[in-house]
N, C-alpha and C positions, 0 to 999 in steps of 0.2 A: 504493500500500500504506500501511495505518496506519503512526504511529511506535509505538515499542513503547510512549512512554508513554502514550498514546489506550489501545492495547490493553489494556495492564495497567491502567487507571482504568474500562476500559469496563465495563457488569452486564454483559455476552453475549458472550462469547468465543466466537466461531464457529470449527469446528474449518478450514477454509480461507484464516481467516486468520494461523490458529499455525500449518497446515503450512507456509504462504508463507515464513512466519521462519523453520521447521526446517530448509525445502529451501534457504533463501537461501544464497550464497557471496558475499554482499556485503565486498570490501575483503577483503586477508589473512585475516578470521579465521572460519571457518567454528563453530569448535568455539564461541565466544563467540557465537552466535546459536544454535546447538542448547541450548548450557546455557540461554538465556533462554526458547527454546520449551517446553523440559522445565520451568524453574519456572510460566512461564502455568499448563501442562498441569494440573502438580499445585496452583497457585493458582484454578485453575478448578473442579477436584474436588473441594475443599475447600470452595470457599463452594457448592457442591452444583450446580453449571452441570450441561446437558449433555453429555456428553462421552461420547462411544460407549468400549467396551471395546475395540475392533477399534481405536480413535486411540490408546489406551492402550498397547498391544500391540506400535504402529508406533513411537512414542516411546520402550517400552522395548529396542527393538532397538537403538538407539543407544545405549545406556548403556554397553555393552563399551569402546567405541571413545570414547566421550567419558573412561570412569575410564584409560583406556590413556592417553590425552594428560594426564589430569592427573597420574598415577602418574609418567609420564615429565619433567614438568616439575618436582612435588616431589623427583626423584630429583636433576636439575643445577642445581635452586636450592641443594639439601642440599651436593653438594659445592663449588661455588660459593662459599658461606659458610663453610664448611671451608678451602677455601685461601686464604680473605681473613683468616683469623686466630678465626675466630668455633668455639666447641666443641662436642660434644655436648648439654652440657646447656644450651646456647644454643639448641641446633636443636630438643630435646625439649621447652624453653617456648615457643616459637613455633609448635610443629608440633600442639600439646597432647598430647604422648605424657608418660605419667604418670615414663621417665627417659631417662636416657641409653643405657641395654642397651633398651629399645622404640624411641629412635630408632636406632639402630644396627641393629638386627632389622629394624625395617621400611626401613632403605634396603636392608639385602641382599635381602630380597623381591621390592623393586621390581629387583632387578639391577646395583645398584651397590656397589661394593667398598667394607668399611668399611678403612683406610688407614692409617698413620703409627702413633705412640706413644697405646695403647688405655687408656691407663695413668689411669683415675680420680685426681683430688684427693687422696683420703685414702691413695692409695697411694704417694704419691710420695716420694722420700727425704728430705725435706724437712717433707714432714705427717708420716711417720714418727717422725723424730728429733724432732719438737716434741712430738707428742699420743700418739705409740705408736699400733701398727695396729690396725684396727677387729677384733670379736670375729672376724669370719667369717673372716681373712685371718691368714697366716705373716707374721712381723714383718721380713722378709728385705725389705730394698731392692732387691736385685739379686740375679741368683744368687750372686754371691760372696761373699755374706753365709751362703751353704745348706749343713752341716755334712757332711749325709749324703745327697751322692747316691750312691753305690756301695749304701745301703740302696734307696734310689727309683728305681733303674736295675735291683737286682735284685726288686724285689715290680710290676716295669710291666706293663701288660696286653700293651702294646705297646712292644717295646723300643726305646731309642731312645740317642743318643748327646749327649757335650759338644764344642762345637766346640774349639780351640785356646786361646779366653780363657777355656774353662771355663762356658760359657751353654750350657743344653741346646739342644738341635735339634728338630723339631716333628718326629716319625716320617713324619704321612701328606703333607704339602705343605708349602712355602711359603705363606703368609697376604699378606705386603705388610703384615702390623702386627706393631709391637715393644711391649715394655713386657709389663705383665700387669694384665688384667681381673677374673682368678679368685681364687680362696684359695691356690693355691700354686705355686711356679716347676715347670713341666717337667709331666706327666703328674698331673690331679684325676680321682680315681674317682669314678666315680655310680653307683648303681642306680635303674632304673624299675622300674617294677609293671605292666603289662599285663592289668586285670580285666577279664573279661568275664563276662557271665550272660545265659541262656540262650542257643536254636541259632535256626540257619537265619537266616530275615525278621524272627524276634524276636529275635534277637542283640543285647545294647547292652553298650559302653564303657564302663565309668568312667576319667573327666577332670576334671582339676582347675582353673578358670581362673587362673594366675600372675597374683599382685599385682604382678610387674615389669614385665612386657611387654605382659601383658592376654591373651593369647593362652589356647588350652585347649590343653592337656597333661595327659601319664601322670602322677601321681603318681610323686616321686623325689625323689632329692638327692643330695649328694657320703655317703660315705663317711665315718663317725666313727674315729678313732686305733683301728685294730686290729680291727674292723667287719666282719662279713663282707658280699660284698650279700644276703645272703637276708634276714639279718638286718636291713640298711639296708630294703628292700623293705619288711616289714613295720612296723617302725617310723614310714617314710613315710606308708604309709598310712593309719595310727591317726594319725598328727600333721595330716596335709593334708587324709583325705576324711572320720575318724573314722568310719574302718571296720577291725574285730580280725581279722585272718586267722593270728592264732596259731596255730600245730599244721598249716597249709596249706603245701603243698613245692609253688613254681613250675618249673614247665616250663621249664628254658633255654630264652631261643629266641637272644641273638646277644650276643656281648661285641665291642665295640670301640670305635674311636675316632669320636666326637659330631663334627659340623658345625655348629659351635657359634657364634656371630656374636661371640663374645668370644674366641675362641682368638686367637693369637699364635703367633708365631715362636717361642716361648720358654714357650709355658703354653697349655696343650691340654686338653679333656678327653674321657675314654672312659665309658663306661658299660657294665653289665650289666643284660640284660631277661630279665625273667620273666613268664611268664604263669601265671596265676589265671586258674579258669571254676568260675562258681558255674551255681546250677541257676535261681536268682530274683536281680533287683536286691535289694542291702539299704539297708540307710537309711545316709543319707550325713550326714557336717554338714561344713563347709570348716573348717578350721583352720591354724595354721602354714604361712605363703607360700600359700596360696591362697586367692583371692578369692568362688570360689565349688565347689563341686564335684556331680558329676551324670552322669545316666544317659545315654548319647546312642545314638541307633538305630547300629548297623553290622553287618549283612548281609555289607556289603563297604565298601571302604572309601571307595568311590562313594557309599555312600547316609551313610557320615558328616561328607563332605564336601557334600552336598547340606542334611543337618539343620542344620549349626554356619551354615552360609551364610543358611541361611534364616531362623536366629536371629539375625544379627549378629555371631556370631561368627566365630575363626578359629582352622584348626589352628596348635601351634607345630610352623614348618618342619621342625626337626631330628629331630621325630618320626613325622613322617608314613611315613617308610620302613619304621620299627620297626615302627611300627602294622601297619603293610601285611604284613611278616614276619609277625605274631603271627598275624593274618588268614588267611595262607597252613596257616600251624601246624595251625589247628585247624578247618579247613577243613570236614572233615566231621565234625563231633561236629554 
């Protein structure tokens, strides 16, 4: 058999000589000779080789199982580095996630727990008392710094309790992370926007791609001081996709508590969703927290998983269920 360097320098990549490489199980590693067949493959195509559609087809069949093995080793190098002392926004410049809430999102993805003290830099009691808390965030180091929770306990979506030192308690689980990642200690409201326009096969979503994480999402956000969400909804909307749905009353479809990859032991957040159905898409433009926003096919929510994939994109996890709910909603309109 050729070496791979012959191969790769060779004009003529014959396809029995790339499958020989794909099929090899030379020495421990199998997946490191599929990945080099797969680059030939597409280094063949590219400079305009032969290469049948049906080799192409065989080739893409391995690609589940190859992103599986890598998915699975960016998961235990991620904590790996983690327990050797190294941080998020260590992990998020080497991994090229644009921060630390994207690397964090995407190890829970892959299935691995995000762990210990979630507690950003600028939140620390320390960048506190030096710089004062960034705009987004309650200037509270700890909860014992937090005047009114008998107000925050009585306006919760979901009620919840202080343990014996006076730290709130997370209503829906234990996390395995301490500290806080959000804007404020114990229970953060959100509202999302659930738009959709027109029915059936022609049915599309409006999504907004998150400048954090990169992901597509509802349009939303927390909750302004005294804020209703319908309110918040609408607001979001004109801010994120610059779309006015003033005078428009959404559908409740679900209030509760988000699966949020920033939650904590101690700071959680809920959200309320609504659905919007227009008759036509309107014109959109991205603004405030989102990087991009747009119409996307859903039918169901198979086929908007099938469109955002095939663009490169990806749903954010936390919402895919909501989505799925609104979908259910409005089923037969």
């Amino acid at each position: 058999m050729q070496t791979l360097t012959s191969l790769a320098s060779t004009n003529t990549l014959t396809i029995m000589a790339i499958e020989t490489i794909s099929d090899a199980h030379i020495g421990d590693d199998p997946i490191a000779w599929e990945l080099t067949a797969a680059r030939l493959y597409v280094a063949a195509i590219e400079r305009g080789e032969d290469i049948s559609g049906t080799a192409a087809l065989a080739m893409l069949r391995k690609l589940p199982k190859l992103r599986e093995h890598v998915d699975s080793m960016e998961r235990v190098l991620t904590e790996h580095a983690l327990a050797c002392g190294h941080t998020w926004d260590s992990v998020a410049a080497e991994t090229g996630r644009t921060s630390r809430q994207a690397a964090q999102q995407r190890h829970a993805r892959l299935g691995g727990p995000v762990t210990g003290d979630v507690t950003p830099p600028e939140l620390t009691a320390e960048a506190i008392a030096a710089y004062g808390a960034p705009a987004w965030a309650e200037p509270a180091p700890t909860p014992l710094e937090v005047t009114d929770w008998d107000t925050r306990q009585a306006q919760a979506r979901i009620p919840f309790d202080l343990d014996g030192d006076g730290w709130p308690v997370n209503p829906a689980r234990r996390t395995g992370r301490t500290g806080r990642n959000l804007p404020r200690w114990g229970e953060n409201q959100a509202a999302d926007a659930l738009v959709f326009a027109g029915t059936g096969h022609d049915r599309k979503i409006l999504l907004i791609q998150r400048d954090d994480v990169g992901t597509w999402a509802m349009p939303g956000g927390k909750l302004d001081p005294g804020e209703s969400s319908e309110h918040a909804m609408v607001r979001e909307l004109h801010e994120e996709a610059g779309l006015d749905l003033t005078g428009h009353s959404p559908v409740q479809v679900r209030t509760g508590y988000v699966d949020d990859h920033r939650a904590s032991d101690h700071a959680w957040m809920t959200t309320s969703v609504g659905t919007y159905v227009l008759d036509t898409p309107a014109d959109l433009a991205a603004g405030d927290d989102a990087a991009a926003a747009a119409w996307w096919p859903a039918a169901d929510i198979q086929d908007l998983y099938i469109a955002l994939t095939a663009a490169g994109g990806e749903l954010h996890s936390p919402h895919s269920v909501l989505i799925a709910a609104g979908l259910d909603q409005i089923r037969d309109h």
